[in-house]
PAZADO-998467 format. One line per 10 residues: number of its first residue (from 1); for each residue x, y, z of C-alpha. Coordinates in steps of 0.2 Angstrom, whole numbers, plus 2048, in hexadecimal, padded with zeros to 3 digits. Example, Ala and Ser with C-alpha at 12.3 -4.5 7.8 and 13.67 -1.06 7.14 Angstrom:
BEGIN
1> 83E/7EA/827 ~ 844/7FB/824
***
This chain:
BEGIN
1> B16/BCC/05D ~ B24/BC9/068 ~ B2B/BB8/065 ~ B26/BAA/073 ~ B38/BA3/07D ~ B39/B8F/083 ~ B45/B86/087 ~ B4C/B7A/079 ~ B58/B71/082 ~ B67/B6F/091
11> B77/B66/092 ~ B81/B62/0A0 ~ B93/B5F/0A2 ~ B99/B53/0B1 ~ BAB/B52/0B6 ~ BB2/B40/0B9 ~ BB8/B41/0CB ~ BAC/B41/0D8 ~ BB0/B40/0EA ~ BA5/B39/0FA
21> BA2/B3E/108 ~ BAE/B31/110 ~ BBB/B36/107 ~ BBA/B48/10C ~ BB6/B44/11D ~ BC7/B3B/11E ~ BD1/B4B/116 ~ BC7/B58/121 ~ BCB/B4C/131 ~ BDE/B4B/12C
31> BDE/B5C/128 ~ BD6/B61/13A ~ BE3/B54/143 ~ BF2/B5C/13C ~ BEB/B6D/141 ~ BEB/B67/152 ~ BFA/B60/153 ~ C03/B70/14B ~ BFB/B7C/157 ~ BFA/B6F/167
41> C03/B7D/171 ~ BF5/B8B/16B ~ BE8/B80/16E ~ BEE/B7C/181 ~ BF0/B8E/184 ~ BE0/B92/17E ~ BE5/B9D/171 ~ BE0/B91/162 ~ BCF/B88/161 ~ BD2/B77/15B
51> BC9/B70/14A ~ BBB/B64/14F ~ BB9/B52/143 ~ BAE/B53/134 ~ BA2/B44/130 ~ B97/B3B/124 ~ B88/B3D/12E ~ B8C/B50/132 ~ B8C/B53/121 ~ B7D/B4C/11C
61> B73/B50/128 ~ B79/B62/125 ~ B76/B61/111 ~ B70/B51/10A ~ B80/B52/102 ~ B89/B40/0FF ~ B95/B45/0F3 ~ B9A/B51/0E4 ~ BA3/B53/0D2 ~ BB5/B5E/0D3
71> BC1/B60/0C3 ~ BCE/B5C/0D1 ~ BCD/B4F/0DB ~ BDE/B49/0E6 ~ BE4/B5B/0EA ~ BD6/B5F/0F1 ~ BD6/B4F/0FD ~ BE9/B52/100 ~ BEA/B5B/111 ~ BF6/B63/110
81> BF0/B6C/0FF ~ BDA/B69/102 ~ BD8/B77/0F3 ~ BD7/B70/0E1 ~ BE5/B72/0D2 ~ BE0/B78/0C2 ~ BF2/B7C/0B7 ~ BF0/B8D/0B1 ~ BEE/B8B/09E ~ BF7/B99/092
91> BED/BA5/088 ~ BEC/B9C/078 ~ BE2/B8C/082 ~ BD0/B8D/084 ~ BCC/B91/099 ~ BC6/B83/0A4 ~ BB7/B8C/0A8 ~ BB3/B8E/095 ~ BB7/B7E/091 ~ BAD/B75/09D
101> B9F/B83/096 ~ BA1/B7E/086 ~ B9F/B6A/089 ~ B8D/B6F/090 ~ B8A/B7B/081 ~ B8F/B6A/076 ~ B82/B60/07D ~ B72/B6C/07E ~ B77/B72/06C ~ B76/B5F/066
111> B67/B5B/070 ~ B5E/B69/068 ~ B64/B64/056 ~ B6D/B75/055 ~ B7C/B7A/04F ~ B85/B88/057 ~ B84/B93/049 ~ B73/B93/04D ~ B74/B9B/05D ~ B75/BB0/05F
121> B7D/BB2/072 ~ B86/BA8/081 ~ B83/BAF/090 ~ B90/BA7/09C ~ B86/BA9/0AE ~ B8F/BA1/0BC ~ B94/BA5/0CE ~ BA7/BA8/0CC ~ BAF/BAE/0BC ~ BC3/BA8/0B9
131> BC6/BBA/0B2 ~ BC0/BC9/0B1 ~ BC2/BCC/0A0 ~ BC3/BC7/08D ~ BB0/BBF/093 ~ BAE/BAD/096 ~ BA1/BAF/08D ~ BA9/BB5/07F ~ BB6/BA6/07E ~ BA6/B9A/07F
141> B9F/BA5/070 ~ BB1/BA0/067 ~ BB3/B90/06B ~ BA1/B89/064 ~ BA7/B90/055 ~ B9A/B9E/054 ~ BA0/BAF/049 ~ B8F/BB8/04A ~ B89/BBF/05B ~ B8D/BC3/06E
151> B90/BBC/07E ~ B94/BC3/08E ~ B94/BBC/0A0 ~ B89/BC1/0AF ~ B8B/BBD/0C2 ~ B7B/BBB/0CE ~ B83/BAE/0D7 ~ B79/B9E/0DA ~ B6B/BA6/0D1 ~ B74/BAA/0C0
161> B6C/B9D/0B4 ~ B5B/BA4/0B7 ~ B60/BB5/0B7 ~ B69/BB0/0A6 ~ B58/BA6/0A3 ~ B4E/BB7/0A3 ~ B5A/BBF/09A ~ B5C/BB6/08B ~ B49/BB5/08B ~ B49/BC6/08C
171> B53/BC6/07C ~ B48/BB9/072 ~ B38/BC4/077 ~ B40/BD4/072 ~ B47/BCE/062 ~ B5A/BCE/067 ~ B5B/BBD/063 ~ B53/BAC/060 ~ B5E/BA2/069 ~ B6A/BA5/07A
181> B76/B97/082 ~ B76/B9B/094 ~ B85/B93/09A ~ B87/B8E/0AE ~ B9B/B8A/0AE ~ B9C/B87/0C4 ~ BAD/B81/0CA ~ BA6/B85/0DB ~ BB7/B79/0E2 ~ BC2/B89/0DE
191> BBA/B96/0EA ~ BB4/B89/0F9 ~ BBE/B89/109 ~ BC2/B75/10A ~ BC9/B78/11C ~ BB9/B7F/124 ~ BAE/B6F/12C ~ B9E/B7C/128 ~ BA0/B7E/117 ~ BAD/B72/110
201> B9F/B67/109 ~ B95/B70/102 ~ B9A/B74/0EF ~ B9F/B68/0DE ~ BA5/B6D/0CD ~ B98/B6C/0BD ~ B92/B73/0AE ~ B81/B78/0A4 ~ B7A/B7F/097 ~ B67/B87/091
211> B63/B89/081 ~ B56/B97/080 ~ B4C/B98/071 ~ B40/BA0/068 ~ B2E/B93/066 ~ B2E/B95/053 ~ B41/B8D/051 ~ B3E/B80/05F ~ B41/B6F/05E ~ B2F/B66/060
221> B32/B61/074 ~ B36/B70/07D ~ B32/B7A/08E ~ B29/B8B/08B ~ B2D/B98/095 ~ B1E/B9F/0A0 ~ B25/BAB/0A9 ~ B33/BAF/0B3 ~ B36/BB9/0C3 ~ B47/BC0/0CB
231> B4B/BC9/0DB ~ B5B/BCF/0E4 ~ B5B/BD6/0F6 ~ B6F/BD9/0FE ~ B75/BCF/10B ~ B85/BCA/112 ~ B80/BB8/118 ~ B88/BAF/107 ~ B97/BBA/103 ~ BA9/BB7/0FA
241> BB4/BC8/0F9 ~ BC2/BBF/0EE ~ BC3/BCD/0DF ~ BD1/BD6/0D6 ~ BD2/BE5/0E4 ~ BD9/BD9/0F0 ~ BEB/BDB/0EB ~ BE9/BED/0EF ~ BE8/BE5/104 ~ BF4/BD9/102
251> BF2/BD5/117 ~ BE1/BCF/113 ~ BE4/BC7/103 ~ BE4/BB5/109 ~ BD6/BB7/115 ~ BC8/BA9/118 ~ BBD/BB7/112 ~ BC4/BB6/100 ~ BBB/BA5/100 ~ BAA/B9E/101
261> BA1/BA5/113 ~ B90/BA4/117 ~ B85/BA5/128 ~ B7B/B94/123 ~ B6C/B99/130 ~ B6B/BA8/12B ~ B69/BA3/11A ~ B5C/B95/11C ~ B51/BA0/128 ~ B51/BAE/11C
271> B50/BA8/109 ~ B45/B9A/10B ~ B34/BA5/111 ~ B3A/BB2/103 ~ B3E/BA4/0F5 ~ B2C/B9D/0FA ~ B22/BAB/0FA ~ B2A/BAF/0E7 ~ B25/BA2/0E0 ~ B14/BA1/0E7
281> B11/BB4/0E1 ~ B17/BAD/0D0 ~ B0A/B9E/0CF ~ AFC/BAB/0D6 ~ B02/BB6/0C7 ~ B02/BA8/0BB ~ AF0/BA1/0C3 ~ AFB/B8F/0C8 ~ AF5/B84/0D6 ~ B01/B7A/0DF
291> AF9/B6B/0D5 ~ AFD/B72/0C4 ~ B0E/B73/0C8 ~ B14/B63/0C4 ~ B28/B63/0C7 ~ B32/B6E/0D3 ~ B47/B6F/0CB ~ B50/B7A/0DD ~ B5E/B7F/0DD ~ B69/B74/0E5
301> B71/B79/0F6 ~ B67/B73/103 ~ B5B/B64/104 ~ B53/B6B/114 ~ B51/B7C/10D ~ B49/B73/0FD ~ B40/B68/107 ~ B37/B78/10F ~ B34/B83/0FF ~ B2E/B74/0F7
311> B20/B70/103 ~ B1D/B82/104 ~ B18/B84/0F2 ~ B11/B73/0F0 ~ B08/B71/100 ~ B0E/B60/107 ~ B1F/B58/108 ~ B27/B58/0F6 ~ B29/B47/0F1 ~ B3A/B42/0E8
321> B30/B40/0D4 ~ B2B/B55/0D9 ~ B38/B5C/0DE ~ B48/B51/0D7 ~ B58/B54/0E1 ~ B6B/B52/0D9 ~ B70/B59/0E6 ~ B77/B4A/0EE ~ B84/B45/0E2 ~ B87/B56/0DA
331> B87/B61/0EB ~ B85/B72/0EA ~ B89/B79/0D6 ~ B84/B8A/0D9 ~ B7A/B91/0CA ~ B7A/B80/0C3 ~ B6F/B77/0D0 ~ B5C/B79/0CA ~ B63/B77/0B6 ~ B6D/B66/0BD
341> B5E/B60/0C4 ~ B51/B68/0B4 ~ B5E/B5F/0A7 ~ B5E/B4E/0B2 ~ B4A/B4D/0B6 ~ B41/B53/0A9 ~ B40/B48/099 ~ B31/B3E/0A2 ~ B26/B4F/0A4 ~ B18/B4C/096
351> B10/B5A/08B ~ B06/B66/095 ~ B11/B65/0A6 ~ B16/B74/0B0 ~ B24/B76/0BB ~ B30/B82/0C2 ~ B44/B86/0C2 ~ B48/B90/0D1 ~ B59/B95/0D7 ~ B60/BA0/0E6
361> B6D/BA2/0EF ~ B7B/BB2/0F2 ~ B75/BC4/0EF ~ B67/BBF/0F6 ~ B62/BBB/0E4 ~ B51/BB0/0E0 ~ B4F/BAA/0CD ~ B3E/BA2/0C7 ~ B39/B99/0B5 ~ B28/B92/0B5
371> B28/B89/0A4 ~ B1E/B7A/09C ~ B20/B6D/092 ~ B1D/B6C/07F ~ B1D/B60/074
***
């Protein structure tokens, strides 16, 4: 009999520095005013387009962002820099993104009354990797102390902690394993364009952590898994070519391209009617109603995009205690969104209670875990 998987347990690591949307309104603005005044002449010749004022209210209106967590705070406000600075460490120091990986590991490990000895793989899923190789995953693995086992990282962009939900339930049904860390390291501050008045709001720095389990070794309160769904369909709309080939196009290297981009309409128009239409094929599958779903964790990009999907699935407008937002004061973490908001709005679920953690994002990719709550 293949082993039941659940949920035992997250953790979430929260960098100190958090920066408003007044404060990066003020860089953007500085930034766009020293741009003018550099390129007055190719601005009055019509040759440059000048850079318009960010503000508060576009902002908002825009995201429902109010703020967001970095790992570097004054750099990136600094005008003349608006990019953060992270020291490069020497070989023999543990990675930023591993260590910030490992901090979350700490907490879900202790939450579950585990020790990390206990634990069989790390799978580091996360949108951008520092290197390509020895594996983050890998140096997580060493850092909790763990000699037995494997880990290795995975990239589905903002979708990878459910992809790496599925697959380390995969590993707990098939007898790989009885208990996976999924790790979402996202320092999304390193690969977002701070100079673009589209984007240069959209994205904050975090980590978490899933520990998935077999039932049978479970602490008494956990989430069983249901089921889970994945899809992928290409598309260009949310694309970042940064990658070890660029050095072979030197020209190009420096490029906006090699950053964040994405078509923002293009994207609401298209994944929200597929991300809906997922997870209601899902609840059909699984016989749910919209009034046995009791919680809805999104991932965390959009509020209007959430607002929509929500009331889609649900029927009616999603109130706040139904589909919980972090979104915010943590912006947009990537893969960490929907396990930000599960980790923060969770606890007062009682026994019994289903609800769903959904991601999407880049790709297009589309994650679901419909689980329930036990003990």
């Amino acid at each position: 009999m293949n082993a039941i998987p659940v949920i035992s347990s997250t953790g979430l690591f929260t960098p100190e520095n958090s920066i408003s949307n007044e404060e990066l309104v003020e860089s953007y603005n500085a930034y766009a005013d020293l741009h003018n005044r550099e390129n007055a002449n190719a601005i009055a010749a019509g040759e440059t387009e000048p850079l318009d004022h960010s503000s508060v209210e576009f902002i908002e209106k825009a995201s429902g962002i109010k703020s967001r967590y970095v790992l570097s705070k004054e750099p990136i406000l600094d005008p003349e820099t608006m990019c953060p600075r992270l020291p490069e460490r020497s070989d023999d120091e543990i990675s930023i993104l591993a260590e910030i990986g490992v901090a979350a590991a700490h907490q879900a490990l202790k939450r579950a009354g585990r020790k990390a000895g206990d634990v069989d793989a790390v799978l580091c899923a996360c949108s951008n990797m520092q290197r390509a190789y020895p594996a983050i995953a890998v140096e997580i693995q060493d850092a909790l102390g763990m000699e037995d086992g494997f880990g290795f990282d995975m990239n589905v962009a903002c979708s990878s902690a459910t992809f790496g939900i599925q697959t380390a339930a995969d590993y707990i049904r098939s007898g790989s394993a009885k208990s996976v860390l999924v790790i979402n390291p996202e320092i999304c501050s390193g690969h977002l364009n701070w100079r673009d008045r589209d984007s240069h709001f959209i994205f904050g720095d975090v980590a978490t952590a899933i520990l998935v389990e077999a039932k049978d070794m479970a602490p008494a309160s956990h989430w069983e898994i249901l089921g889970t769904k994945l899809k992928t369909r290409f598309s260009n709309n949310i694309r970042n070519n940064f990658g070890f080939l660029n050095r072979t196009h030197p020209e190009t290297r420096d490029d906006i391209d090699k950053l964040f981009i994405q078509e923002g309409r293009k994207v609401f128009k298209e994944v929200v009617p597929m991300v809906a239409a997922m997870i209601l094929d899902q609840m059909e599958r699984f016989s749910l109603q919209s009034t046995d779903v009791r919680r809805l964790w999104l991932h965390q990009a959009n509020t209007n995009m959430n607002r929509l999907i929500a009331s889609k699935v649900l029927g009616h407008e999603a109130s706040a205690d139904e589909s919980p937002t972090v979104l915010d004061t943590y912006a947009n973490t990537s893969s960490a969104g929907s396990i930000i908001a599960f980790h923060k709005h969770s606890d007062d679920l009682s026994e019994g209670d289903t609800g769903l953690i959904c991601s999407f994002g880049a790709g297009y990719s589309a994650g679901t875990v419909f689980v329930r709550k036990m003990g």
